[in-house]
N, C-alpha and C positions, 0 to 999 in steps of 0.2 A: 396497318393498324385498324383493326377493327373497336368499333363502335355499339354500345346500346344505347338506343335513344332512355335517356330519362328528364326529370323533371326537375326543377329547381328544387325544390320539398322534400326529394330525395335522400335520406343517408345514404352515404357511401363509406368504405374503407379503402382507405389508399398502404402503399406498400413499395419498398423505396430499396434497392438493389443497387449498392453504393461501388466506385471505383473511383481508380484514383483521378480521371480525369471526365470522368460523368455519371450519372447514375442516372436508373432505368424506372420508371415513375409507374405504378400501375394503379387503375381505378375495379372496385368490385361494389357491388350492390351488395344490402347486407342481407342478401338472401344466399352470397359466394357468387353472383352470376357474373361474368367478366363485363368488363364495359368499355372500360381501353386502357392502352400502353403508350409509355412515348417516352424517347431518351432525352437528356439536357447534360451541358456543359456543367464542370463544377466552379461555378463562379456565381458573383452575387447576381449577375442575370440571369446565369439558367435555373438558379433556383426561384426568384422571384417567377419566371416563367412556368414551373415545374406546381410553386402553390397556384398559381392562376388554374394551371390544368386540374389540378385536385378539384380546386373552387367550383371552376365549371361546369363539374358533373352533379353537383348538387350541395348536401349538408355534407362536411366532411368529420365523420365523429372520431374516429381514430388513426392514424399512419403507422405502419409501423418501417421501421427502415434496421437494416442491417447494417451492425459496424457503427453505433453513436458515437463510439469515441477514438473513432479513427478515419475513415476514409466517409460516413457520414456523418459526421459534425458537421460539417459546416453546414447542410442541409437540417440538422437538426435543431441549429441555432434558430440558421432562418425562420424555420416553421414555428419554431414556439415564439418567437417576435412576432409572425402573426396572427397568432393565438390558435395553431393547433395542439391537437393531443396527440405526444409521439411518445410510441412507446418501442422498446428495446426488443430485437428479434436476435431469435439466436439459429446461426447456419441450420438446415434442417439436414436429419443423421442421414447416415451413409445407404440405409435400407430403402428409406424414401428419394434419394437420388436417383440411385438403379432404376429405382419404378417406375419415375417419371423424365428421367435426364435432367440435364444442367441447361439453362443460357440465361440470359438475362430476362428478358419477360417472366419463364419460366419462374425465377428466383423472385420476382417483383411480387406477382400475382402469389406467390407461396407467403412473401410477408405481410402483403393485405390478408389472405386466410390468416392468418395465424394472428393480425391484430382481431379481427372478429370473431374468431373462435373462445378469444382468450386465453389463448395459448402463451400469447407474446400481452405482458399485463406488465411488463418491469418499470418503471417511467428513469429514462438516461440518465447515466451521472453527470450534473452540472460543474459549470466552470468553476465552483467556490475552490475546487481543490485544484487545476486544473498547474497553479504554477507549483503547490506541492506534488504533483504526479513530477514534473518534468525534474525538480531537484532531488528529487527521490531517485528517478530515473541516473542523474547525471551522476551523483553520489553511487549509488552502487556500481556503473561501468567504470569509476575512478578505483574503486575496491579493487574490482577483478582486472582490471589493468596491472594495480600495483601488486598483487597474487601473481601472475602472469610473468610478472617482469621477477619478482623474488627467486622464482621457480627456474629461471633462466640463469640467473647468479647462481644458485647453486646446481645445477647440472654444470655451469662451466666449473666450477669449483672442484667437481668431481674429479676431472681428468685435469685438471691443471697442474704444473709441475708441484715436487714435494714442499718447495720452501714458499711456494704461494697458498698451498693448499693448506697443511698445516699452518699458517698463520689467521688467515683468513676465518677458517672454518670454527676457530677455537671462538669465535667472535659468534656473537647473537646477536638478530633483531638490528634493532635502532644503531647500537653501535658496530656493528657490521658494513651495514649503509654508507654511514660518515667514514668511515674509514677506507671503504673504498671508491668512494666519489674523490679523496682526496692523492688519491694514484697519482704518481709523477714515472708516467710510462716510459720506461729506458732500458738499454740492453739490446738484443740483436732481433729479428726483423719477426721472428716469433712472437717473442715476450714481450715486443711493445703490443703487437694487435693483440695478445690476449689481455692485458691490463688494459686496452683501451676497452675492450669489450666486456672487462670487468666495470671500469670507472663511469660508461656513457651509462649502462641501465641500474647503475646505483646512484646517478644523480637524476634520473627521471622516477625513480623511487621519492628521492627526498619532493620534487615536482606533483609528485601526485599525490601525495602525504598532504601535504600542503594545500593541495585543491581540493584534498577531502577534508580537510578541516574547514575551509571557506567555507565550501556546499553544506555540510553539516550546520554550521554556523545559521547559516541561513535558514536551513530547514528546519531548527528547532524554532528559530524566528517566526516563519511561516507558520508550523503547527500550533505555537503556543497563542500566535494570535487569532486562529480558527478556530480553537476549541481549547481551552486554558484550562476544563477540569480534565479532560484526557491526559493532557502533557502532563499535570501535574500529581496523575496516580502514580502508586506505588509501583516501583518496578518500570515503567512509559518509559524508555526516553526518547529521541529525535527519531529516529528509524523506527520504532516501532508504531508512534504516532502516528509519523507518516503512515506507515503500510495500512495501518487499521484506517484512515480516513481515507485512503484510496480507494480498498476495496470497499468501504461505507457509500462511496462516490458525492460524498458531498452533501446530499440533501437524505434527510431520513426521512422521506416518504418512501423510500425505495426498501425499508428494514419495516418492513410490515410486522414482525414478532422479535421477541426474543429469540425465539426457535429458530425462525428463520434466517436471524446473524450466526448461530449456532450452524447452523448447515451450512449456510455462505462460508464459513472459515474452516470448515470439514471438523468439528469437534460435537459433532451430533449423533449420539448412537444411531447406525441404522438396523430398521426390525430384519432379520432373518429369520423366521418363525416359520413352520411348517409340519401340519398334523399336530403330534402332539410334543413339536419342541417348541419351545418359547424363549426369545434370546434375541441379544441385540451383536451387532458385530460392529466394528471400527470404522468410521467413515474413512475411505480414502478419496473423496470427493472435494469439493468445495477449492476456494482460494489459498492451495500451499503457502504460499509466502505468507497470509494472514495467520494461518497455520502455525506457522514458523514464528511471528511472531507475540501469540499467545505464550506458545512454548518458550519464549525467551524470559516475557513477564515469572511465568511459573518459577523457571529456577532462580531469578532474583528475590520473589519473595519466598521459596523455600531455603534460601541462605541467610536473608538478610531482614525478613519478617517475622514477631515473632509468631502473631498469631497462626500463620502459614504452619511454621516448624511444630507448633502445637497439632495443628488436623495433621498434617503428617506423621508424628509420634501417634497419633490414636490409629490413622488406617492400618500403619506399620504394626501395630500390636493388636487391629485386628485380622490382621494376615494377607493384606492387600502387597501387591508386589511394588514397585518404584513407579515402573510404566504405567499399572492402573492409576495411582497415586497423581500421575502428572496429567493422566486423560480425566481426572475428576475435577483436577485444580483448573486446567484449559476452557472443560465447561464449564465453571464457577465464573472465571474470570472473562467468559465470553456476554455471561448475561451483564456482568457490571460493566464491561466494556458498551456494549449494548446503551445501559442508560444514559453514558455519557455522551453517545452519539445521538443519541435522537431525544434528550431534554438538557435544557440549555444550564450550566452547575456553573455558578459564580466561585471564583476562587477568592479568597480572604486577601487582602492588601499585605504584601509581608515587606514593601521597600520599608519601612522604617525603619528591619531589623537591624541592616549594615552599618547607615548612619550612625545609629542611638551606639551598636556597640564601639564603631572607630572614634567616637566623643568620648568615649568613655575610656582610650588604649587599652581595651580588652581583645586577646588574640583570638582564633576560633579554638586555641588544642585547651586555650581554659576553657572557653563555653562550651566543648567537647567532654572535657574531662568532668565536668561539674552534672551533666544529666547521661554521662555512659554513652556517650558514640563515638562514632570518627568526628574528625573535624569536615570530611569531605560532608557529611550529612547536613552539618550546620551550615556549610555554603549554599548545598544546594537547595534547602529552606528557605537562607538568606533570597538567592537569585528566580525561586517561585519556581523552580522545574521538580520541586521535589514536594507532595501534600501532605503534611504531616501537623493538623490542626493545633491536636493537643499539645503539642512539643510549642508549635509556633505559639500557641498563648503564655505558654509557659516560662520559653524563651524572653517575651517582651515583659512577662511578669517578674523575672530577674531581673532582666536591664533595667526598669525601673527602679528596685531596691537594690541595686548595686551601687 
């Protein structure tokens, strides 16, 4: 380990080379000059030991550390408990590896440059979202579990005999499932293991059905108490919430523009211009999944919005294709999405509405049918997952004259 001597008075930048069972600490003067390295355990003492080593080379103005939301977190926590500045580094590319190799000093001493450079500016997604990340997480592996397991029913479905296969097959979805969870496997030493191997992964279907409705259950719990005007835009629901507060990571000081949530979720024209062409081309950059669900808002409110259906009918009669049509709506929806993340939007009180109308034994298919929707509309105004002001004033200005 080599050392520069410096002074108390000194800034420095430190640079944090995260693993799973230590990370590799390193100090630079803010002129780039090395000054020292030193590895520690990932535990609350190697890290309290790790700020000490920072500390003791001087004024510590930035860290940066690699991996905040996985292998260094905990080192991240740490530091900001004791009041450093840590900011987010991202692997450096494949060209600058070659140049210089790989080890851990090496990787350390490149995240302190890159906090001082300014290269590395992100500041880490905090824990606000950190149990939404995990039932987001657990929710979707429940998904592709029960994908996984569908996909197995029907490949065995394929080759199974005639009188299983045509009965089975003629069945859809939901009642597919129930009907063959309730298999009573008999017959000769074939056709029981194939009905059992039909029966077990249709009742771990219904199992996981099930566990996705809890997790769901909870997630929309989670997001709507995080952020109650997101949940309650048009088109949001639980998943989608989620995703866009993940990839927000919690605190909006990290969403420095509009633009730049635009580029984070890949829905930002990027320029391709050169000489005398001028032109943008399709990001395929940024956080797919946020991506993903932008594009999900889009088709809700081009079916079920009207004023969406309206910009639609005009781009469409100005000669815009579907796909451009949906990359216009994405970025629309990316800036609004945007305000709701980074300025705080009270949502209106609607519990009164359920109340006042079950006093009153009005069903929702009447208060449905009286202002032109589904009745699912009128729940979901009722239950505040769904913002729709006007309607909600509206709604509470009938229950009273009713």
């Amino acid at each position: 380990m080599t050392i520069t001597p410096t002074t108390e008075l000194d800034a420095v930048f430190g640079g944090v080379d995260s693993h799973a069972d230590t990370i590799h600490v390193a100090v630079i003067t803010d002129r780039g000059g090395h000054v020292a390295d030193a590895e520690f355990p990932t535990t609350a003492a190697g890290y309290a030991a790790a700020i000490a080593f920072l500390n003791a080379h001087g004024t510590v103005t930035a860290v940066g550390v690699e991996g905040t939301s996985s292998y260094g977190l905990g080192f991240t926590r740490a530091a900001r408990r004791a009041g450093l500045t840590v900011v987010e580094v991202n692997r450096p590319d494949k060209a600058e590896r070659r140049r210089i190799g790989k080890s851990d000093p090496i990787d350390a001493y490149a995240a302190a440059r890159a906090a001082l450079s300014g290269r590395a500016s992100v500041i880490p997604k905090d824990d606000t979202v950190s149990g939404i990340r995990a039932l987001h997480n657990a929710a979707r592996s429940a998904v592709k579990a029960r994908t996984a397991t569908l996909n197995q029913i029907a490949h065995i479905l394929i080759t199974a005999p005639d009188d299983i296969r045509v009965k089975y097959t003629a069945l859809r979805g939901k009642t597919q499932v129930d009907a063959l969870s309730r298999l009573r496997p008999t017959g000769d030493g074939p056709r029981v293991a194939l009905l059992t191997a039909l029966k077990t992964p249709a009742r771990r279907v219904q199992a996981l059905t099930a566990e996705h409705d809890t997790l769901t259950a909870a997630l929309d719990a989670a997001a709507t108490e995080n952020n109650p005007g997101l949940r309650a835009a048009f088109g949001v629901g639980p998943d989608t919430a989620a995703q866009l507060l993940v990839t927000a990571g919690g605190n909006p000081d990290r969403l420095r523009t509009e633009a730049s949530f635009a580029a984070l979720c890949g829905v930002a024209p990027v320029p391709a211009s050169s000489g005398r062409t001028n032109r943008h081309r399709l990001s395929r950059g940024g956080d797919r999944r946020a991506n993903a669900a932008l594009y999900r808002v889009a088709l809700v409110r081009m079916s079920s919005d009207a004023r969406t259906r309206d910009y639609v009918a005009r781009q469409t009669a100005a000669g815009r294709t579907k796909k451009e049509i949906i990359r216009l709506l994405k970025r629309a929806i990316a800036r609004e999405i945007f305000r709701y993340l980074t300025t705080p939007v009270s949502v209106p009180d609607v519990s009164d509405l359920r109340p006042a109308r079950q006093a009153k034994n009005i069903t929702l298919t009447t208060v449905a049918e009286h202002f032109g929707v589904w009745p699912a509309v009128i729940s979901c105004i009722e239950r505040g997952t769904r913002r729709d002001d006007d309607l909600a004033d509206a709604y509470r200005d009938w229950l009273t004259a009713a």
